[in-house]
Phi, psi and omega in degrees: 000147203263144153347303193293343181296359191225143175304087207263313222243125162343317181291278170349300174310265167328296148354239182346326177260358181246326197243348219262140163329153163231171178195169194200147173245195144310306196278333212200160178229160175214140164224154188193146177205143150347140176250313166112336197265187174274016222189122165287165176206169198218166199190083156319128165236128185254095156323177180269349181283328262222326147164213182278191180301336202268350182267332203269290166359309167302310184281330147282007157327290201287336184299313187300306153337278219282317185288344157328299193277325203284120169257132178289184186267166175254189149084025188218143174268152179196117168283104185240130183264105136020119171243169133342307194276303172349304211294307189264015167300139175278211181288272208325319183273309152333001197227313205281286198312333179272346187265337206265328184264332182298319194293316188294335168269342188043091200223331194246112162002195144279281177340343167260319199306329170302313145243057102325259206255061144252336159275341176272000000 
């Protein structure tokens, strides 16, 4: 994945969280708006509630994965914020839960979403 492809700057940050959609699962919140590029692009936040370091870390380990295999839509910043239950989630529920809000903003291509839920 290429650098650019990531949320970097406070601004950046904020933009998205002040103007961008919400949406919400049990596990993970998303916010998400037009970009204006050629290219989506995306920026995690783990709270210090969500557990040590070695926990938050995991999770964006599995977030930065699963948005790896998904291909977005281009042209959108998207912000996924963390809850306390995420620390005991497995892969699987962290994957059904980052796809079940990406779908719900229709953020994912067509083409997968069809099989996605043909595997499900």
């Amino acid at each position: 994945m290429r650098g650019d492809e990531y949320l970097k700057k406070g601004e950046q940050f904020s933009l998205v969280y002040n103007r961008g959609s919400f949406f919400k699962d049990r596990l993970l919140s998303m916010r998400s708006m037009p970009n204006g590029l050629g290219f989506s692009r995306y920026g995690l936040i783990v709270n210090r509630r969500v557990g040590k370091a070695v926990t938050r870390n995991r999770i964006k380990r599995l977030l930065r994965e699963i948005l790896r295999q998904t291909p977005l839509k281009p042209g959108w910043d998207i912000v996924f914020f963390s809850g306390p239950l995420t620390a005991g989630a497995d892969y699987g529920k962290i994957k059904d839960a980052t796809l079940s809000l990406l779908l719900k903003a229709r953020l994912i291509l067509e083409n997968y979403e069809t099989v996605h839920s043909r595997a499900n």
